[in-house]
C-alpha positions in Angstrom: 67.8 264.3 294.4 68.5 268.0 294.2 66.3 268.5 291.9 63.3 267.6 294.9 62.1 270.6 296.5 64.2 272.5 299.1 61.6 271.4 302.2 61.8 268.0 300.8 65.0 266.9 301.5 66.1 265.0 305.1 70.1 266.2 304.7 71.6 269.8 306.0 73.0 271.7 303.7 76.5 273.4 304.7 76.4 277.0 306.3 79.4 277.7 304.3 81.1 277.3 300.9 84.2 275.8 302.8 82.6 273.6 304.7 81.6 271.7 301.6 85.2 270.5 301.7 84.3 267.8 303.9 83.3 265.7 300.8 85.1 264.7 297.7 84.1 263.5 294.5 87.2 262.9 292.1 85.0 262.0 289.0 83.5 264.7 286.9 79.8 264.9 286.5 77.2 267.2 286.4 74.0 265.0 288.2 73.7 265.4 292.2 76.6 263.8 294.1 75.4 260.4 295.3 76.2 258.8 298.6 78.7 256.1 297.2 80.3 258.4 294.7 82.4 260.1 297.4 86.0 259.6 297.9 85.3 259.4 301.7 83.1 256.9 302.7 80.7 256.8 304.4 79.9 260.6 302.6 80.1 263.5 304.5 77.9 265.1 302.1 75.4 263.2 304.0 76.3 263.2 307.5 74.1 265.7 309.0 70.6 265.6 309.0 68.0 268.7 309.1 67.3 268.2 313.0 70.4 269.0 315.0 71.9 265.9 316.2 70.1 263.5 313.4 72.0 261.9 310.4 70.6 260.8 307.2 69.2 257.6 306.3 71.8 256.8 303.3 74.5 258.0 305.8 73.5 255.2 308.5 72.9 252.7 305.6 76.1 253.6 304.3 78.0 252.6 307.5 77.5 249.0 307.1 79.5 248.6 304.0 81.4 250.6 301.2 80.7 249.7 297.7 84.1 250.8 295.9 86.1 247.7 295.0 89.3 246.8 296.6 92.0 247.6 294.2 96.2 246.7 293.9 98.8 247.3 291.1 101.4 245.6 293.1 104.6 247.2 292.2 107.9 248.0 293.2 109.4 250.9 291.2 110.8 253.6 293.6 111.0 257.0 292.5 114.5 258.8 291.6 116.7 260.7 294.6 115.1 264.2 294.2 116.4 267.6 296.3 113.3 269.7 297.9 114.4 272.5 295.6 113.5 270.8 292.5 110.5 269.6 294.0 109.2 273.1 295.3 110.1 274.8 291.5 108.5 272.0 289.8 105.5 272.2 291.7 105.5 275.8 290.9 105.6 275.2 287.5 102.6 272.7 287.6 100.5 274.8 288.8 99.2 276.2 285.5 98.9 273.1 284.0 101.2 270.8 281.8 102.3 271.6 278.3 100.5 269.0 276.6 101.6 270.6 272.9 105.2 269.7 274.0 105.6 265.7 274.6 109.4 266.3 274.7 109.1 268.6 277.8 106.5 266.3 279.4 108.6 263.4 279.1 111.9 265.3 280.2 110.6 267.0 283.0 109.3 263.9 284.7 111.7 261.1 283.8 115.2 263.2 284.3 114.3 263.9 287.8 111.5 262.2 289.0 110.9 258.4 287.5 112.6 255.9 285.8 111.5 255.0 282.2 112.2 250.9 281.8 112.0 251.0 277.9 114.0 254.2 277.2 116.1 252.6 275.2 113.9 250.4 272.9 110.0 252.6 273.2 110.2 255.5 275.5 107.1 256.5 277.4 106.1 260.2 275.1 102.6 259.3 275.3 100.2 260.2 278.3 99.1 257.0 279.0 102.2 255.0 279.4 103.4 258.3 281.8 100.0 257.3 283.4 101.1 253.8 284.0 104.3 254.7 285.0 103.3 256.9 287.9 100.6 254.3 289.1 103.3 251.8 289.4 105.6 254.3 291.7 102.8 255.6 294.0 101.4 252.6 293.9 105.2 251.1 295.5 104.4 249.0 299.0 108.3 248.7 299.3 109.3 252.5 299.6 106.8 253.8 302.3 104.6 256.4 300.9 102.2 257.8 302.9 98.8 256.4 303.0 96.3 259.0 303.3 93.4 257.1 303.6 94.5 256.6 306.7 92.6 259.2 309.2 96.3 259.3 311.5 97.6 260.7 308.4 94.6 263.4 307.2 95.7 266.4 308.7 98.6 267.7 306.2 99.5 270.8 308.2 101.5 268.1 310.3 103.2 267.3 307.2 104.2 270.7 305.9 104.9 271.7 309.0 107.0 269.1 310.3 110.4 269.4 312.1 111.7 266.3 310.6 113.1 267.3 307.0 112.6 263.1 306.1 108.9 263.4 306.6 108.5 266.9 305.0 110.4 265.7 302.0 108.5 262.6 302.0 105.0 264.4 301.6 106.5 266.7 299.0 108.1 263.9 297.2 104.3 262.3 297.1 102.8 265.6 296.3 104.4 266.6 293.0 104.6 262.7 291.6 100.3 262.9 292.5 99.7 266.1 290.7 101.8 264.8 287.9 99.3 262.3 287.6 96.5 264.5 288.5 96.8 266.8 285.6 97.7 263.8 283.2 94.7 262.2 284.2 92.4 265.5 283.5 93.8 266.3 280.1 91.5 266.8 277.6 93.8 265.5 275.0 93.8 261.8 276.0 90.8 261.1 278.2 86.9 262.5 277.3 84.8 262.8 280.8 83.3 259.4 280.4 86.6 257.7 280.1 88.0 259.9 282.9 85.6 259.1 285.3 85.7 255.4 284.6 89.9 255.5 285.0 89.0 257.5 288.5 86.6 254.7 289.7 89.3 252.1 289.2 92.0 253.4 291.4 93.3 251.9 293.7 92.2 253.3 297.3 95.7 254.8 298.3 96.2 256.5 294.8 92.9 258.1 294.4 93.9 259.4 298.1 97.0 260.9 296.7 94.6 262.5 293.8 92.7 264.5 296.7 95.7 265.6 297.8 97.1 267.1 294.4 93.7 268.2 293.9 93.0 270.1 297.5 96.8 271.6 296.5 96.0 272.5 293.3 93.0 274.5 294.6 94.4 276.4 297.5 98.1 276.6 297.4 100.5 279.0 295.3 104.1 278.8 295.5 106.4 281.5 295.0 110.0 281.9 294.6 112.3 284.4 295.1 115.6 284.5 294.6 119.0 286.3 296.5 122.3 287.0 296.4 125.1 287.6 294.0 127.4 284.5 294.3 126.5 281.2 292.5 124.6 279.2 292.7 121.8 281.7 294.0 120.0 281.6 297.2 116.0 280.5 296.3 113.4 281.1 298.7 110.0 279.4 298.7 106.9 280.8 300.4 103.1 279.1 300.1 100.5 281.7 299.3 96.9 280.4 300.4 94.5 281.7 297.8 91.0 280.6 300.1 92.4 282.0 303.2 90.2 284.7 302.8 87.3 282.2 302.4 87.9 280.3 305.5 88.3 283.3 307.6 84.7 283.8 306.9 84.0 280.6 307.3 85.6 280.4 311.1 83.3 283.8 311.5 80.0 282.2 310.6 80.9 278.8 312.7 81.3 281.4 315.7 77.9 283.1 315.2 76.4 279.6 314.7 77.8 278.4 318.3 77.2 281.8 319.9 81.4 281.6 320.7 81.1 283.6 323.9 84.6 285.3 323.0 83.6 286.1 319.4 84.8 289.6 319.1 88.7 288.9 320.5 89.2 285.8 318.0 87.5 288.6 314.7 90.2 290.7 316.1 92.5 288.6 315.8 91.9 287.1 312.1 92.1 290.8 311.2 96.0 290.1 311.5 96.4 293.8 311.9 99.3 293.1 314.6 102.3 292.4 312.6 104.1 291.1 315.8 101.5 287.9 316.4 101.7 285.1 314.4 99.9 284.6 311.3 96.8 283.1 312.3 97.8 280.1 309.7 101.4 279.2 311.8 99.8 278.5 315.5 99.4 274.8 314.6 99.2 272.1 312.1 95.3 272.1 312.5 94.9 275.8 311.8 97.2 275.5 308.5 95.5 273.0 307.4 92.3 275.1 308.1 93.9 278.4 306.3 95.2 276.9 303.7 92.0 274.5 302.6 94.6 272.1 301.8 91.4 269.4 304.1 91.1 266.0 303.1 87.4 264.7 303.0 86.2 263.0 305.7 86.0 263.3 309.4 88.7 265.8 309.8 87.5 269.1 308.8 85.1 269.5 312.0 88.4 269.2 314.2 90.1 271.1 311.8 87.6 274.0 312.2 87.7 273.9 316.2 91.1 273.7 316.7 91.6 276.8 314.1 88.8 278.5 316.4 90.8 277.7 319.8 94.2 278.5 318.4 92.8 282.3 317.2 90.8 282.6 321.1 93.7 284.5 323.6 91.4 283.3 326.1 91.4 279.6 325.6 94.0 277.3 327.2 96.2 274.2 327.0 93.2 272.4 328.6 91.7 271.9 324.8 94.7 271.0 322.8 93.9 267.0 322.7 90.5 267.7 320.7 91.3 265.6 318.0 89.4 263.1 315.1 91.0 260.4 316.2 88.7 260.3 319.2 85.1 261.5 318.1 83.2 261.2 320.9 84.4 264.2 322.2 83.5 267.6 323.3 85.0 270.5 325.5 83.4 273.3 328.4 83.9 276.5 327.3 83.2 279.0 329.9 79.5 279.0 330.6 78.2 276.6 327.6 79.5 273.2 326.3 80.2 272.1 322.9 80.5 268.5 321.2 81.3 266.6 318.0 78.5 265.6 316.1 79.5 262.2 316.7 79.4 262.0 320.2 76.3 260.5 322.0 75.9 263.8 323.9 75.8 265.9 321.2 73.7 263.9 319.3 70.8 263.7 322.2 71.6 267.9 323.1 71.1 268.9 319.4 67.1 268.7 320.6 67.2 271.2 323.0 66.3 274.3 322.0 69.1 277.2 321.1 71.0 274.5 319.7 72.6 274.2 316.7 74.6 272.3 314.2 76.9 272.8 311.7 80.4 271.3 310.6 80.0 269.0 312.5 80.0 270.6 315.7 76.5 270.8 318.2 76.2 273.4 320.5 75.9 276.0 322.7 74.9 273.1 325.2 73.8 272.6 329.0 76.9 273.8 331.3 77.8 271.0 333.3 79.2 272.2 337.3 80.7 268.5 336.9 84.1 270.4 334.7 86.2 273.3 335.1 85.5 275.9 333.0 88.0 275.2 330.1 88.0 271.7 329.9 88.3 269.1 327.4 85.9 266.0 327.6 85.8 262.6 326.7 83.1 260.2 327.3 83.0 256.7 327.1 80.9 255.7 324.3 79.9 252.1 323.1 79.2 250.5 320.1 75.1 250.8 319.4 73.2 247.4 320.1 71.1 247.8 316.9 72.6 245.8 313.8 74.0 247.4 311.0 71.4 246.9 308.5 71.7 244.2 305.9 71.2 244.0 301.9 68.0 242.3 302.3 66.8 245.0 304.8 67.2 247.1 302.0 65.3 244.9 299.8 62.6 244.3 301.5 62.6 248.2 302.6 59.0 248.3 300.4 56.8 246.2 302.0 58.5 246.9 305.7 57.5 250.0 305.6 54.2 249.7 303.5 51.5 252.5 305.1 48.9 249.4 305.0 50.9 246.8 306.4 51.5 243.1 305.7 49.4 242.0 302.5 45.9 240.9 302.9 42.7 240.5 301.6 41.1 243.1 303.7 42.0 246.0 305.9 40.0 247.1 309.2 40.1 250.4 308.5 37.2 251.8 311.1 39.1 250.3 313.4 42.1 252.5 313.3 41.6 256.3 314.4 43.9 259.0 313.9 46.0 260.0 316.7 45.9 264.2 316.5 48.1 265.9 318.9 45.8 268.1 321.9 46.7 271.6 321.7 44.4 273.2 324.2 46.0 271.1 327.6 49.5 271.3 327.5 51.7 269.8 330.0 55.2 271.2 329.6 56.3 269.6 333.0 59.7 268.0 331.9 63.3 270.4 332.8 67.0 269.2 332.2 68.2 269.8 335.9 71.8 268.8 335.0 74.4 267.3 332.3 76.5 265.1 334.5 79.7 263.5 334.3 81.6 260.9 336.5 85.1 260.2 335.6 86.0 256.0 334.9 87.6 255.0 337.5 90.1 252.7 335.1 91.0 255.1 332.4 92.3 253.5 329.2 95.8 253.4 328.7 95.9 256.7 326.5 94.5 259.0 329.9 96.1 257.1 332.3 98.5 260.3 332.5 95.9 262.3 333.6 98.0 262.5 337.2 101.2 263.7 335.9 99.5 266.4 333.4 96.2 268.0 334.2 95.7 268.7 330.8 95.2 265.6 329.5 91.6 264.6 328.8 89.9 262.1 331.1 87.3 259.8 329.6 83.8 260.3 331.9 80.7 258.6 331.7 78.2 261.3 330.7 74.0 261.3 332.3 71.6 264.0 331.6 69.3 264.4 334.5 65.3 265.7 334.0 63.2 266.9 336.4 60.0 265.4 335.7 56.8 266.4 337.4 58.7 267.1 340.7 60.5 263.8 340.4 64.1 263.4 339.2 65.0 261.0 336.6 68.7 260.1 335.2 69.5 259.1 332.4 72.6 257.7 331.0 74.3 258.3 327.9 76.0 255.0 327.0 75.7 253.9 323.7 76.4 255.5 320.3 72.4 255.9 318.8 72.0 257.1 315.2 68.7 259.4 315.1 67.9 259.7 311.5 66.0 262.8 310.2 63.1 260.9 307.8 63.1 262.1 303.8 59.7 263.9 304.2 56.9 262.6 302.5 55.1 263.8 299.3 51.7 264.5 300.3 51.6 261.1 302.2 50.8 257.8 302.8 53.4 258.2 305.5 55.1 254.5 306.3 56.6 253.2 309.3 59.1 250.4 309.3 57.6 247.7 310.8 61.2 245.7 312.6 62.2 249.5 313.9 63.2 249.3 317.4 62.4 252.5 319.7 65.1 252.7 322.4 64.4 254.9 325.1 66.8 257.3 324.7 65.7 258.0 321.2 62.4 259.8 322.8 63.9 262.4 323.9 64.1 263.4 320.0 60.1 264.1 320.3 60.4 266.5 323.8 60.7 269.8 323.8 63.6 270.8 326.3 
């Protein structure tokens, strides 16, 4: 697909090297990165179209099903007690790679403290691929409560590292180092060639190859070091996390700013320049902006949140108002002084990212329309339904040929004086259409999760959102109810340019064709 010309392609590429890290693909292979290959699904990779506000076509397709097979290696080995200190040092260790040359090291390192062998006795486990097994069967454990990070509550790590209960903390960490155990076993090129690799990665089950994306995000981004104190024994031992792509992200917050036109850009570059050794490091203000800092992101929908809440946390003029901007409610933006900004997946967004001085990227659409319906710093959540197209089907896909055909149903002959083609006038041109306001008007039953809107005035409360035009004099609302895919087109290759015959045009979809 990459190999099409660059003005022939219907997806956005990413603004920035980091914001790649929105995808994931664990095998190893050198073609283009297909839509179902991706950890996440559906793929990020694909999300946003070229048109502000659009998606792609194999991103909507995507939606209505995932292709990887539901796998389970139902298990209940438990891992061995381990202290944090031994997890930390071996972690340390691992991060240059395992000593394949030295199966007696391999072995010891991983079943002394971490994992019981069942046939040390009678065959222990020296070779690669029974370690393999043996670590599939303990992450794999339903009965000791690992952390399922395919689950989007559980995507943003910072919370993890960074969390005040030392059972949680040790619990990640516990994960962590038994993953990139199996990580690096997995990639060494003394058991597995790429082929075989790839086809072991395909056939993991959902949870583990979750846990691999963690090692692997680790791996990539995170550097432990150790220092030790004192004279008496045993030793005092320090661990600190050095973020190799902090650097990288910094840049990448930087060029998100100049792509939103952030009205307080040069006070938030001040402070990433952490010349103030007094503040806080930019990277310990919340979970969200470790997780940003570090790169330590899992794909999917997180990073975009991620990224704003990094943004907001470095801003010494934001407030408290924006701290429940979070993935677990998309359809969600914010007010931000004199300009508005929303998540790609919100309805408002997705119908703003026409206007023009819009743009989009990482997920994020804006500057928008300031609405006088919101305080100036003000989170926003609007109440978005489910869209009343169907999801489209495997025979829609099938019959995708002839539906869209450029001569329509098969027949004998075609009219073709009959048909004349429609050529757009560019000598009378009526530019008579204005946005006159983004409105908002707050539910009067809020959902059980804003019902505290009384007792804290921070809290987010869920609105129904309208743009209103101005159209020739007259003024005509328009509500934004339902959650509408546009989808930017693959452009054509010197035509016949098809139509789909069973597409429906809803009327909010034409605002995608005005120029506002």
């Amino acid at each position: 697909m990459e190999s099409e010309h660059a003005s022939r392609r219907d997806r956005a590429l990413p603004h920035h090297e980091a914001f790649h890290l929105a995808s994931l693909v664990l095998a190893e292979t050198d073609s283009t990165d297909f839509v179902w290959e991706t950890l996440e699904q559906p793929s990020m990779a694909y999300f946003s179209g070229k048109i502000a506000g659009t998606c792609t076509l194999e991103y909507y397709v995507s939606q209505a099903g995932n292709t990887r097979p539901i796998i389970k290696y139902p298990s209940d080995a438990e891992p061995k007690k381990v202290t944090m200190l031994t997890i930390l040092d071996r972690l340390r260790q691992l991060e240059t790679g395992l000593d394949a040359e030295n199966p007696n090291d391999l072995y010891g390192h991983l079943y002394h403290f971490f994992i019981e062998d069942p046939e040390h006795e009678s065959d222990p486990h020296y070779g690669i691929d029974t370690q393999i097994a043996d670590l599939l069967k303990t992450l794999g454990s339903a009965s000791y409560g690992w952390i399922d990070f395919s689950d989007p509550r559980h995507q943003v790590l910072g919370k993890f590292v960074n969390s005040k209960d030392t059972s949680i903390k040790h619990r990640f960490f516990h994960q962590l180092v038994l993953s990139v155990e199996l990580y690096l076993r997995i990639h060494s090129p003394t058991l597995y060639s790429q082929a075989d690799r790839n086809k072991v990665l395909t056939q993991l089950p959902l949870k583990i190859a979750w846990d691999l994306a963690v090692a692997q995000r680790w791996l990539e981004n995170v550097f432990i070091s150790k220092t030790t104190s004192g004279e008496s024994s045993p030793k005092k031992s320090t661990f600190t996390f050095d973020l190799r792509t902090k650097n990288r992200q910094k840049e990448a917050l930087q060029d998100f700013m100049d792509m939103m036109k952030w009205p307080n850009k040069l006070e938030v570059e001040r402070v990433l320049l952490e010349t103030d050794h007094r503040a806080k490091p930019v990277e310990d203000r919340s979970s969200d902006a470790w997780s940003w800092f570090s790169g330590v992101i899992l794909p999917g929908p997180t990073l975009p949140w991620l990224l704003i809440n990094s943004l907001i946390d470095c801003d010494p003029r934001s407030s408290d108002n924006l701290y429940y901007l979070t993935h677990m409610t998309p359809s969600s933006g914010f007010q931000y002084l004199s300009n508005t900004y929303w998540s790609s997946r919100c309805v408002v967004g997705k119908v703003l990212g026409a206007a023009r001085g819009v743009n989009e990227t990482a997920g994020w659409v804006g500057p928008c329309l300031y609405s006088p319906d919101l305080n100036r710093i003000e989170c926003v959540r609007v109440r978005q339904l489910p869209a009343l197209d169907s999801r489209p089907l495997p025979e829609d896909v099938a019959s995708m040929n002839v539906r869209t055909s450029p001569l329509g149903p098969l027949d004998d002959a075609y009219p073709v004086n009959d048909y004349e083609l429609i050529t757009p006038d560019t000598d009378d041109i009526t530019d008579a259409i204005r946005i006159q306001k983004l409105g908002f008007l707050p539910l009067k039953e809020q959902p059980a999760a804003s019902k505290g809107a009384h007792s804290n005035k921070n809290r987010p409360v869920v609105w129904d959102a309208a743009i209103i035009f101005a159209c020739d004099g007259e003024t005509c609302p328009m509500r934004l109810r339902y959650d509408i895919s546009f989808i930017t087109a693959f452009p054509c290759h010197e035509g016949p340019h098809g139509s789909d015959l069973t597409c429906k045009l809803f009327p909010t979809a034409q605002l995608m064709s005005l120029h506002l």
